[in-house]
Structures are given as C-alpha cells and as structure tokens.
SEFIZA-3560 file (N, C-alpha, C; in Angstrom, 3 decimals):
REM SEFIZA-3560
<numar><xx>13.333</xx><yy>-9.995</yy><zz>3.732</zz><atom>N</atom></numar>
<numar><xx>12.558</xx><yy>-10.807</yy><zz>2.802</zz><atom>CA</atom></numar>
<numar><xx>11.574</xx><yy>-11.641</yy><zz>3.614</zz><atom>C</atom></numar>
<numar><xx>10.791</xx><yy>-12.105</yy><zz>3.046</zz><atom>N</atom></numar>
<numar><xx>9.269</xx><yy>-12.327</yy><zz>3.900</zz><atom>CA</atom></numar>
<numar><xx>8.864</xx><yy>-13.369</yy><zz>2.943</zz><atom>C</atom></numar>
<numar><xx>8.241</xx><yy>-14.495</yy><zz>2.813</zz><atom>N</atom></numar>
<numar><xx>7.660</xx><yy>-15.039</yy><zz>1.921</zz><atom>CA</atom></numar>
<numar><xx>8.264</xx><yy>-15.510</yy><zz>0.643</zz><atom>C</atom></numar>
<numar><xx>9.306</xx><yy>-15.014</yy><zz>0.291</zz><atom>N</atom></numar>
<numar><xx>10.278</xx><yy>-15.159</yy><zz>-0.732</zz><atom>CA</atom></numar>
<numar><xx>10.399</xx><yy>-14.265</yy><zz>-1.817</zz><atom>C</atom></numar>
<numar><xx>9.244</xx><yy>-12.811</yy><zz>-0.811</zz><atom>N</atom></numar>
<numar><xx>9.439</xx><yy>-11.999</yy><zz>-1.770</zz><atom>CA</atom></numar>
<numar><xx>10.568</xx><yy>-10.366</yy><zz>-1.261</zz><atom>C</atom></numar>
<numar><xx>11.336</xx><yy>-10.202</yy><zz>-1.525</zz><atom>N</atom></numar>
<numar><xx>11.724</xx><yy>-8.880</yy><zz>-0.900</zz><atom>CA</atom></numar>
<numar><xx>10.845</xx><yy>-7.865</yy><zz>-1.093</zz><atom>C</atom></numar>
<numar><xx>11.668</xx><yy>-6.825</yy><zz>0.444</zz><atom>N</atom></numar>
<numar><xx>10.840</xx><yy>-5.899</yy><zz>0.612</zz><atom>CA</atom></numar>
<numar><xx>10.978</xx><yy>-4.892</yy><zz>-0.428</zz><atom>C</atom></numar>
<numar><xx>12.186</xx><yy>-4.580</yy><zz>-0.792</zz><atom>N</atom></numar>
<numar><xx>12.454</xx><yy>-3.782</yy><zz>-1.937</zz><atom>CA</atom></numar>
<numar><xx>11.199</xx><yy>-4.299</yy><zz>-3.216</zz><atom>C</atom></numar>
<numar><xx>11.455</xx><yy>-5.431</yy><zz>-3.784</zz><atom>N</atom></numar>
<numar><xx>10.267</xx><yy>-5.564</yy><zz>-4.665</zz><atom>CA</atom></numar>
<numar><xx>8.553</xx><yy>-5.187</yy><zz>-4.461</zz><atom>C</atom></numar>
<numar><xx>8.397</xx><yy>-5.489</yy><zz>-3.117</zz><atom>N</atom></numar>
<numar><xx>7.342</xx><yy>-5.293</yy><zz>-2.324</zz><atom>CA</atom></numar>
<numar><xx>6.916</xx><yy>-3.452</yy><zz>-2.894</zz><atom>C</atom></numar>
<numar><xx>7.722</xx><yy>-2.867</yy><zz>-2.104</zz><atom>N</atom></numar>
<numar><xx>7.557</xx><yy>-1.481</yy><zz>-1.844</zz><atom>CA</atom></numar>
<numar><xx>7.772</xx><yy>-0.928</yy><zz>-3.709</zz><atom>C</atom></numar>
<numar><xx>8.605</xx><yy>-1.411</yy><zz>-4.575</zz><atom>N</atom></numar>
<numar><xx>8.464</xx><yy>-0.835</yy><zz>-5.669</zz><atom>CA</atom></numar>
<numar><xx>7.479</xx><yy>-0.994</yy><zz>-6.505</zz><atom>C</atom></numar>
<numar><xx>6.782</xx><yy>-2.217</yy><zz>-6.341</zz><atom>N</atom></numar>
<numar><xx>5.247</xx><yy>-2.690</yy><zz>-6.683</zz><atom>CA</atom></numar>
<numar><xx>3.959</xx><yy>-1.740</yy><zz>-6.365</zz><atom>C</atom></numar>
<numar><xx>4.117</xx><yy>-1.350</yy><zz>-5.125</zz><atom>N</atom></numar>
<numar><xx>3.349</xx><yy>-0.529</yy><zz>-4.366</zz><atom>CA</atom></numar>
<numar><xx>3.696</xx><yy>0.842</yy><zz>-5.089</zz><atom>C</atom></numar>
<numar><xx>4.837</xx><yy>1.399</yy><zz>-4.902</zz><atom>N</atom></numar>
<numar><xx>5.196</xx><yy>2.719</yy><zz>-5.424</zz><atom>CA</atom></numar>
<numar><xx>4.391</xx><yy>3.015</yy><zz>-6.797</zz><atom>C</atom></numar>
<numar><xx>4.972</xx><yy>1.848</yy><zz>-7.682</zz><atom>N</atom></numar>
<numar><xx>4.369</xx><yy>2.126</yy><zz>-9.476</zz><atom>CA</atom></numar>
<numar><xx>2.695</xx><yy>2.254</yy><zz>-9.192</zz><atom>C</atom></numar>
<numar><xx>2.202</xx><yy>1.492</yy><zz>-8.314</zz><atom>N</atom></numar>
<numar><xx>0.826</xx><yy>1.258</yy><zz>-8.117</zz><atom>CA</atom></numar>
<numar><xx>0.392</xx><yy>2.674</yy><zz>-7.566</zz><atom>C</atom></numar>
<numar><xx>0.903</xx><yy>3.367</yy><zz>-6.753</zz><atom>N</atom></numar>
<numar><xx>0.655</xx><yy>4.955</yy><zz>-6.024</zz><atom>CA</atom></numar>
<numar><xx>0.484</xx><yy>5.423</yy><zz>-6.993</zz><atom>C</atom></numar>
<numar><xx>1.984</xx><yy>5.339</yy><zz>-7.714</zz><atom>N</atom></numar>
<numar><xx>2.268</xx><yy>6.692</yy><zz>-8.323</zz><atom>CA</atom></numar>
<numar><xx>1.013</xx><yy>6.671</yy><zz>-9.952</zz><atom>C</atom></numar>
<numar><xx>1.233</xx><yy>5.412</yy><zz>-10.541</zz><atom>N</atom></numar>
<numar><xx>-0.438</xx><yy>5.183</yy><zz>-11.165</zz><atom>CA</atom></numar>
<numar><xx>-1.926</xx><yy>5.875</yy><zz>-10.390</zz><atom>C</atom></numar>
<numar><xx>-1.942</xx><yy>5.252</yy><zz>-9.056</zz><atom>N</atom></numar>
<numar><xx>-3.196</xx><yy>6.158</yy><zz>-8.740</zz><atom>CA</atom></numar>
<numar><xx>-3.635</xx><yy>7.514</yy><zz>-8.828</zz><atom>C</atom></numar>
<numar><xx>-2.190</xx><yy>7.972</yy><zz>-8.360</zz><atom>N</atom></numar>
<numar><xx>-2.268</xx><yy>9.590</yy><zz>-7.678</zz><atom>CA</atom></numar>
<numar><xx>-1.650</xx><yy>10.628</yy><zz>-9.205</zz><atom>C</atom></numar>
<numar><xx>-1.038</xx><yy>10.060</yy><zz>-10.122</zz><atom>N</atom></numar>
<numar><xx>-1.111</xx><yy>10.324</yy><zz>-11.290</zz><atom>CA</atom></numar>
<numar><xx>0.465</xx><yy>11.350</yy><zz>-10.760</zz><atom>C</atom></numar>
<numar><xx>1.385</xx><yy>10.881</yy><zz>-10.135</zz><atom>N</atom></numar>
<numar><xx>2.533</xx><yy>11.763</yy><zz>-9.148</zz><atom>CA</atom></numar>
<numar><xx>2.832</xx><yy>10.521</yy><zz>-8.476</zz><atom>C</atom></numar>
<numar><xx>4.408</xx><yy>10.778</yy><zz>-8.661</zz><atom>N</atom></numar>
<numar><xx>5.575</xx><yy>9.846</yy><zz>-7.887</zz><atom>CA</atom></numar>
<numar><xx>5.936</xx><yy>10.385</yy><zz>-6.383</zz><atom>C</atom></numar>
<numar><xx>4.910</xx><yy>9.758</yy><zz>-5.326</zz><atom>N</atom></numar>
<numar><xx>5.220</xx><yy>10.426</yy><zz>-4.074</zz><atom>CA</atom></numar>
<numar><xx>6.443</xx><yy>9.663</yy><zz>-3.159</zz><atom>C</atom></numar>
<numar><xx>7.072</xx><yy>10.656</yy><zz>-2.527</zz><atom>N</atom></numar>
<numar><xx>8.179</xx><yy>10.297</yy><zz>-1.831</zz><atom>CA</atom></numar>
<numar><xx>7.577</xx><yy>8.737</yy><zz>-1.120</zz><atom>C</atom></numar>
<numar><xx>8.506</xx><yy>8.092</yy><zz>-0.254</zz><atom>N</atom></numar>
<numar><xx>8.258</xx><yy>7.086</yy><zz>0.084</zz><atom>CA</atom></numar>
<numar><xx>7.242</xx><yy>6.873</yy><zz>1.364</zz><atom>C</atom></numar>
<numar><xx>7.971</xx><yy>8.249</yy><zz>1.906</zz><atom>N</atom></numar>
<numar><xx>6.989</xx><yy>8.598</yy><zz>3.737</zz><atom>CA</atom></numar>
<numar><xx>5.993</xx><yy>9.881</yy><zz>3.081</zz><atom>C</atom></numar>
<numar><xx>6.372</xx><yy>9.813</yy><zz>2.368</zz><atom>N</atom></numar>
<numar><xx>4.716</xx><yy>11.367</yy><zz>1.792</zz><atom>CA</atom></numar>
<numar><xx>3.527</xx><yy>10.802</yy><zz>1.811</zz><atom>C</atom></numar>
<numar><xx>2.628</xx><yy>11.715</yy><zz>2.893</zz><atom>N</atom></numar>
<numar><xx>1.290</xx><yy>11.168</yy><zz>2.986</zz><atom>CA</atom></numar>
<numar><xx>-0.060</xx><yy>11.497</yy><zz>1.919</zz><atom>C</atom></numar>
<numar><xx>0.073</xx><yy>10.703</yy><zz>0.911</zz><atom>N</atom></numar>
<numar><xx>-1.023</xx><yy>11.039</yy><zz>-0.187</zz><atom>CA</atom></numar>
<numar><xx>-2.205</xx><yy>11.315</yy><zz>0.225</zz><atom>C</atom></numar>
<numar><xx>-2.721</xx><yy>10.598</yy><zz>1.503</zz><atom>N</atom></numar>
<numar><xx>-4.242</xx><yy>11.098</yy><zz>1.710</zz><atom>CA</atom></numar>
<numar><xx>-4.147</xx><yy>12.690</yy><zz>2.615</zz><atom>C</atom></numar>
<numar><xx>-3.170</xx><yy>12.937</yy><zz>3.308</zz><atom>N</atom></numar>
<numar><xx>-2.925</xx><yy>14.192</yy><zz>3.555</zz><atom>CA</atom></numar>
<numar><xx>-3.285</xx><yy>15.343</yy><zz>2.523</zz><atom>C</atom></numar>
<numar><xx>-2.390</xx><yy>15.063</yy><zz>1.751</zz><atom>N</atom></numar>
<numar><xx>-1.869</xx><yy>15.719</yy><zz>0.454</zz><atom>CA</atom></numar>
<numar><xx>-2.988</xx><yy>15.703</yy><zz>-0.454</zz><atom>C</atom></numar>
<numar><xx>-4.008</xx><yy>15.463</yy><zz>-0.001</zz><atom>N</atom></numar>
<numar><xx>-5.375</xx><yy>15.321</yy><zz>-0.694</zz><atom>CA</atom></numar>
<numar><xx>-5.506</xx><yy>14.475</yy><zz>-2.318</zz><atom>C</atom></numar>
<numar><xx>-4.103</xx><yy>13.269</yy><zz>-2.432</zz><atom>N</atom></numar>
<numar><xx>-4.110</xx><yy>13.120</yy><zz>-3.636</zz><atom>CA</atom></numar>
<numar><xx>-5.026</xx><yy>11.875</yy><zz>-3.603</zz><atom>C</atom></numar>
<numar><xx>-5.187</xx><yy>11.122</yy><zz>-2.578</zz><atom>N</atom></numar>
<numar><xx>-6.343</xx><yy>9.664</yy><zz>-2.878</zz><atom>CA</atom></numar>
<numar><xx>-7.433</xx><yy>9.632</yy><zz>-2.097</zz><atom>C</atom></numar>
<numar><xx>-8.530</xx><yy>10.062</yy><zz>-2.800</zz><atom>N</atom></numar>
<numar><xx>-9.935</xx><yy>10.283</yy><zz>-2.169</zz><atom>CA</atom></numar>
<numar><xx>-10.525</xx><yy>8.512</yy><zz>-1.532</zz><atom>C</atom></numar>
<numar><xx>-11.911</xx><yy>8.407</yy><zz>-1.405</zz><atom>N</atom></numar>
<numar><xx>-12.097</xx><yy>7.146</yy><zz>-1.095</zz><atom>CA</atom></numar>
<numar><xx>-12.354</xx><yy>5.603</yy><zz>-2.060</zz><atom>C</atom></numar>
<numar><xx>-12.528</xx><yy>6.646</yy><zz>-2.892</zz><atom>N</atom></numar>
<numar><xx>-12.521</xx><yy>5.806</yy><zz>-4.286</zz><atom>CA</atom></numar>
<numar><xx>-11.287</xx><yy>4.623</yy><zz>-4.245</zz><atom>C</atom></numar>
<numar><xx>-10.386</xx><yy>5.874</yy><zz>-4.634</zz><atom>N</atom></numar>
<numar><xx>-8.685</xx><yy>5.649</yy><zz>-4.815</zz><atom>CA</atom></numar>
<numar><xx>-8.583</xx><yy>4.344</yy><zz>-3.582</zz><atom>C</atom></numar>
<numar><xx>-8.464</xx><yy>4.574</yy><zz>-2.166</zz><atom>N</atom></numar>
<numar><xx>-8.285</xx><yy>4.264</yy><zz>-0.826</zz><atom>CA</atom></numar>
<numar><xx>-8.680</xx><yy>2.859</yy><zz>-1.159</zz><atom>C</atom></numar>
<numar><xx>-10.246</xx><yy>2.554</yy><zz>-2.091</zz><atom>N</atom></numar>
<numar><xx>-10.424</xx><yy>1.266</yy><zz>-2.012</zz><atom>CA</atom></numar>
<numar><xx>-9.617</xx><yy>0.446</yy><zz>-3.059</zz><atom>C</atom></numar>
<numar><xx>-9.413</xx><yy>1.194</yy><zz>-4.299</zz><atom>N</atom></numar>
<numar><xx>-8.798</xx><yy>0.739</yy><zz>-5.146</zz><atom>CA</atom></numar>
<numar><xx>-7.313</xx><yy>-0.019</yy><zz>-4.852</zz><atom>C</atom></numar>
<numar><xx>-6.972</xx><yy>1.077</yy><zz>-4.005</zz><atom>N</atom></numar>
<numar><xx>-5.865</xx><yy>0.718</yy><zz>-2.685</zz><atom>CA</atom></numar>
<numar><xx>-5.633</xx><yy>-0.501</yy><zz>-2.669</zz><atom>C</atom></numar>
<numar><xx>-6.520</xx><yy>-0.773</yy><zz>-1.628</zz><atom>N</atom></numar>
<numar><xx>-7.018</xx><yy>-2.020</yy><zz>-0.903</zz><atom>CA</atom></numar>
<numar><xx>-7.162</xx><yy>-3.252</yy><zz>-1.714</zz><atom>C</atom></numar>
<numar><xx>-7.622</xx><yy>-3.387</yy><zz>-3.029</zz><atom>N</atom></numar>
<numar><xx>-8.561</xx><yy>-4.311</yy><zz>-3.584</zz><atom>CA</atom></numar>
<numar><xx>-6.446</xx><yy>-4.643</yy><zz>-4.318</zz><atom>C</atom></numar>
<numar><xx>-6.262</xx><yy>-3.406</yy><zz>-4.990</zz><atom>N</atom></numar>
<numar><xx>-4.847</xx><yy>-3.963</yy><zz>-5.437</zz><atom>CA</atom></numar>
<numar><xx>-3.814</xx><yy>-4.601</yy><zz>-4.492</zz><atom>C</atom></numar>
<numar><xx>-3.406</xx><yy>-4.455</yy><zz>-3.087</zz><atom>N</atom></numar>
<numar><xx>-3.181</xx><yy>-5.341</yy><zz>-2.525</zz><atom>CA</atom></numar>
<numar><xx>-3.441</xx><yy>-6.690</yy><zz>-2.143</zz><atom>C</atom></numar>
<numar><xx>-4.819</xx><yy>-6.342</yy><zz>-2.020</zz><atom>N</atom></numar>
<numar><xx>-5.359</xx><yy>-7.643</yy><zz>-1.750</zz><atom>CA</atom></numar>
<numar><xx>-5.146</xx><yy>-8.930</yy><zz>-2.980</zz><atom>C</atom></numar>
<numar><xx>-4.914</xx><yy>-8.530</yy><zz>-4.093</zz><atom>N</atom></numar>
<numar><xx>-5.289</xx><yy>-9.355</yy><zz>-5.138</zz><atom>CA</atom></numar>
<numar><xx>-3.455</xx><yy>-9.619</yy><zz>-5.504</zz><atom>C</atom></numar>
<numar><xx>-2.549</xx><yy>-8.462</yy><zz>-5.314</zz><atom>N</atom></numar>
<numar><xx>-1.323</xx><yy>-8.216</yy><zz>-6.047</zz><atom>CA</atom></numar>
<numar><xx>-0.575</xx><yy>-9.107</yy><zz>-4.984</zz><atom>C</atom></numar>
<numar><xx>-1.113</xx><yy>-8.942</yy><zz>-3.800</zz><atom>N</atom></numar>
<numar><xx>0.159</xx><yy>-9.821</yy><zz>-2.895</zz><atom>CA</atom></numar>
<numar><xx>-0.728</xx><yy>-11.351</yy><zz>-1.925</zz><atom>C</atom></numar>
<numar><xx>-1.730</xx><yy>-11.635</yy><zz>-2.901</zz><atom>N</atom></numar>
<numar><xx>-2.727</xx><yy>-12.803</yy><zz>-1.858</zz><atom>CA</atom></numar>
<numar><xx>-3.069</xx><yy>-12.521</yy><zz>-0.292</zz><atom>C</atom></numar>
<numar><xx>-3.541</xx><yy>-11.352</yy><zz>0.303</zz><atom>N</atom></numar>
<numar><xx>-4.082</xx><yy>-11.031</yy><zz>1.273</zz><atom>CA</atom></numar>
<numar><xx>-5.435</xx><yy>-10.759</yy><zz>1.768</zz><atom>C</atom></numar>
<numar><xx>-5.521</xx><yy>-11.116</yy><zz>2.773</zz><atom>N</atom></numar>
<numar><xx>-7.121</xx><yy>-10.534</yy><zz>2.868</zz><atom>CA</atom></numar>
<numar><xx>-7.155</xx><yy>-9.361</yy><zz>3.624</zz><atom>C</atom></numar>
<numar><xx>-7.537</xx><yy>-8.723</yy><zz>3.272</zz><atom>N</atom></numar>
<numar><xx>-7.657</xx><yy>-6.770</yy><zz>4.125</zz><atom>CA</atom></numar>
<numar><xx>-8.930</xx><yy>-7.003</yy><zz>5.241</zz><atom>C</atom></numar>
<numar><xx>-8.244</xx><yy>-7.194</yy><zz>6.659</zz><atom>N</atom></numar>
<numar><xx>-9.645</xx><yy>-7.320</yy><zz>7.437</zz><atom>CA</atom></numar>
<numar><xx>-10.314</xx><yy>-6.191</yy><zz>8.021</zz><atom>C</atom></numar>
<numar><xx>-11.329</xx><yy>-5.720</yy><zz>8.167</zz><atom>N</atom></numar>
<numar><xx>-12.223</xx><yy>-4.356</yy><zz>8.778</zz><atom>CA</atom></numar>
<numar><xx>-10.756</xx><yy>-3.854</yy><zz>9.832</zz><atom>C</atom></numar>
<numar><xx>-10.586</xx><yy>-4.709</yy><zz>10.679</zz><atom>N</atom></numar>
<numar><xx>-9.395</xx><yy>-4.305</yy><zz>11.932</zz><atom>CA</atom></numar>
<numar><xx>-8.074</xx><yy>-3.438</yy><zz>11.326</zz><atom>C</atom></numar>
<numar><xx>-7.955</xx><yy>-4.515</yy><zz>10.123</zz><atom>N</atom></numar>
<numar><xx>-6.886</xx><yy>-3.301</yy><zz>9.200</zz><atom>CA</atom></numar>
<numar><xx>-7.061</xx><yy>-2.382</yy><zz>8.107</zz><atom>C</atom></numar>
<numar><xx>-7.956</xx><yy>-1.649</yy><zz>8.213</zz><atom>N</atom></numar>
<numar><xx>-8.335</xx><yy>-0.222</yy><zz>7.570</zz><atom>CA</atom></numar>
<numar><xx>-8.375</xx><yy>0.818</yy><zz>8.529</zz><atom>C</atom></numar>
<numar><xx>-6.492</xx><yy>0.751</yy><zz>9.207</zz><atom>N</atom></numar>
<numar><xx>-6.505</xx><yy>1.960</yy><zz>9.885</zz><atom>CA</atom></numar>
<numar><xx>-5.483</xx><yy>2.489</yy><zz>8.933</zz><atom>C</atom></numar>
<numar><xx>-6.322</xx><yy>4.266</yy><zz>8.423</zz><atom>N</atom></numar>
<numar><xx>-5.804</xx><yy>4.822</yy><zz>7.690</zz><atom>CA</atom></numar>
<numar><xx>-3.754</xx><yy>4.435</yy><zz>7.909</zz><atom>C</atom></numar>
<numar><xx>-3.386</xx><yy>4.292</yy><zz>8.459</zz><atom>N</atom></numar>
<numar><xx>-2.377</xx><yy>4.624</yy><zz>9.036</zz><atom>CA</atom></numar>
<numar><xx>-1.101</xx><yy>3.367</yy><zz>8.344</zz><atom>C</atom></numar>
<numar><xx>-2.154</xx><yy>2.199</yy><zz>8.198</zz><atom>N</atom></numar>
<numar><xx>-1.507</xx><yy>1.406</yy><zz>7.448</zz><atom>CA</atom></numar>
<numar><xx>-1.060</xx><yy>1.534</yy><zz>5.781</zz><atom>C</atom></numar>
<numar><xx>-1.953</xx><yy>2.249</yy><zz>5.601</zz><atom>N</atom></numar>
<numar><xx>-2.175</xx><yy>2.768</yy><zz>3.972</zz><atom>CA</atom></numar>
<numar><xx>-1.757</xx><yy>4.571</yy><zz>3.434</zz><atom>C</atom></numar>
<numar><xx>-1.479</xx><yy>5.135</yy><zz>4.696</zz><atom>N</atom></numar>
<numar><xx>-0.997</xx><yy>6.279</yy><zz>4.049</zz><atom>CA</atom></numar>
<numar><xx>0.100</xx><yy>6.680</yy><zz>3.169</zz><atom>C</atom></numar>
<numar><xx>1.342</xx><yy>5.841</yy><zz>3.565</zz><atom>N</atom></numar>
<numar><xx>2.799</xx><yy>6.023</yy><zz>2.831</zz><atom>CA</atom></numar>
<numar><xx>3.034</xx><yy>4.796</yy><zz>2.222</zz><atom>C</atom></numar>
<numar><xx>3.930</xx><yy>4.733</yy><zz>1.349</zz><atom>N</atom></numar>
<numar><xx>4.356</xx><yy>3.513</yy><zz>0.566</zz><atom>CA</atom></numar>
<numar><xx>4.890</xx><yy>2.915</yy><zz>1.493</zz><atom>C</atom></numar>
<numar><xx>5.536</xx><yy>3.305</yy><zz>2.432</zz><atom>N</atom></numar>
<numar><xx>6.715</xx><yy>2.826</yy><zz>3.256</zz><atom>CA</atom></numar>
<numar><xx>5.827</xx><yy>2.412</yy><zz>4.110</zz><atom>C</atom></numar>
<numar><xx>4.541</xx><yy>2.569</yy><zz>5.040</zz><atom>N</atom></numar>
<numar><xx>3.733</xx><yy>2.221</yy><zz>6.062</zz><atom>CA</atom></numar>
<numar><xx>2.767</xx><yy>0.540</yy><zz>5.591</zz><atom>C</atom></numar>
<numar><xx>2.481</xx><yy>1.197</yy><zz>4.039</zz><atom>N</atom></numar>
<numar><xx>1.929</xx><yy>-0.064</yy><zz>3.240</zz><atom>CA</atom></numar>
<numar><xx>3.124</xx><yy>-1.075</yy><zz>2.674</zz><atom>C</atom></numar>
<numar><xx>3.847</xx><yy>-1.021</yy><zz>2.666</zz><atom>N</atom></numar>
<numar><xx>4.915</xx><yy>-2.007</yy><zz>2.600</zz><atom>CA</atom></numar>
<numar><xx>4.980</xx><yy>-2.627</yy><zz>3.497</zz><atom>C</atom></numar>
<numar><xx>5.195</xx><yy>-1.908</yy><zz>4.276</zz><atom>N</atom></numar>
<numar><xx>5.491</xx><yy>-2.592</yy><zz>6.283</zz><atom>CA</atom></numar>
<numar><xx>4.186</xx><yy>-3.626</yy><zz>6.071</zz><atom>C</atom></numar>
<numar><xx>2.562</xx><yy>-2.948</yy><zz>6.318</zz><atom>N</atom></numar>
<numar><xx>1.425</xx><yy>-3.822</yy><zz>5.789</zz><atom>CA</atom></numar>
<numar><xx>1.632</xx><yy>-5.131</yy><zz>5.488</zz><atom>C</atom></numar>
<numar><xx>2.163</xx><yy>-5.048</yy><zz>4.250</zz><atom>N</atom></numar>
<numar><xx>1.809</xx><yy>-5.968</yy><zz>3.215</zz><atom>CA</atom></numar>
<numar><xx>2.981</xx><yy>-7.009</yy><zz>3.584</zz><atom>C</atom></numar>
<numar><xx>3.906</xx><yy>-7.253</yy><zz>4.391</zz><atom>N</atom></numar>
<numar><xx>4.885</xx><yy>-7.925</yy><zz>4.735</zz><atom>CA</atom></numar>
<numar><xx>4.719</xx><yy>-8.517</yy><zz>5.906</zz><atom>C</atom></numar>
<numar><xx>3.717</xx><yy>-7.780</yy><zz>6.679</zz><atom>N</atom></numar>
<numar><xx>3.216</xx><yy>-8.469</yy><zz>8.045</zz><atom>CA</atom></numar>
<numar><xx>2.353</xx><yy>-9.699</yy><zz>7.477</zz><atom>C</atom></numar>
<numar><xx>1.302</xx><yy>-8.800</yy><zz>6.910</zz><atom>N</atom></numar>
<numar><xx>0.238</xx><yy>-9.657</yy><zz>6.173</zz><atom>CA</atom></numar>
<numar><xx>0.789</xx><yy>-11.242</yy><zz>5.587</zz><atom>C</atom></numar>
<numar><xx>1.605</xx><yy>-10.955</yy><zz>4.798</zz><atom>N</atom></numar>
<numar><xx>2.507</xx><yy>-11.787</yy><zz>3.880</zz><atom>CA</atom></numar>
<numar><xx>3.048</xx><yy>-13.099</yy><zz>4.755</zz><atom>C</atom></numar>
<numar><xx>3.571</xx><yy>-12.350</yy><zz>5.834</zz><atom>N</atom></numar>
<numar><xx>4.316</xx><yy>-13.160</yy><zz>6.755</zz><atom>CA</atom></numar>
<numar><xx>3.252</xx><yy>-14.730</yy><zz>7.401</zz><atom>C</atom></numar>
<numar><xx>2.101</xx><yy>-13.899</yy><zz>7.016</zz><atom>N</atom></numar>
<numar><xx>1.509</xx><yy>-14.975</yy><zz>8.387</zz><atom>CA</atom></numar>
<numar><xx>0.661</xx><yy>-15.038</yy><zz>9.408</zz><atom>C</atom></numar>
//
C-alpha cells in the first residue's frame, strides 16, 4: 500500500480502464501494445487517465513504452509515482 491506496485497488482500476480501452480483458503481464490492441491514440488516452485517476503528472522521462505496456508494469508506475 502506497499513499493509502492499495496496490490491488490500484491495478484493478487500471485493469477495468485496459480492458474498456482495448474492448478485451488482458491478462495482467499481456502486452497490449504488442498485441496490436492500443494504437497511439489509446497510449495517450492511457496516460491522460492516469494522470487525472491517480493525481500524477506523466513526465516526457516517463513515456518509456515499458512503463505502460502491462497492467502489472503500469501499476508498478502508478505506485512509484504515487509514492513521491
């Protein structure tokens, strides 16, 4: 738990939010931009819903795909972020 929010809540927030984008409930480590399911559109939409859903600011330094590919990678994200 991070902020007073758990990670479990964290990551299931994120999940409903994927699985809304990509219109498909992807595993937790399944890479949607692989998988050709979130173009760049999506990617920002991404972004803008974090930013707003968990009070963060998304800086240029962190738009490495890598943070945002899996629920489980963007969870991790959004808990660093969160932290501080």
């Amino acid at each position: 738990m991070r902020n007073g929010v758990p990670a479990e809540e964290v990551r299931s927030q994120l999940l409903a939010f994927v699985t809304s984008l990509v219109d498909a409930e992807p595993g937790l480590d399944e890479d949607y931009f692989e998988r050709g399911l979130v173009n760049s559109l999506a990617a920002l939409e991404l972004v803008t819903f974090v930013e707003h859903r968990f009070g963060i600011t998304v800086q240029a330094e962190d738009l490495d795909l890598d943070n945002f590919r899996t629920v489980n990678r963007l969870t991790g994200f959004v808990l660093v972020k969160t932290a501080g």
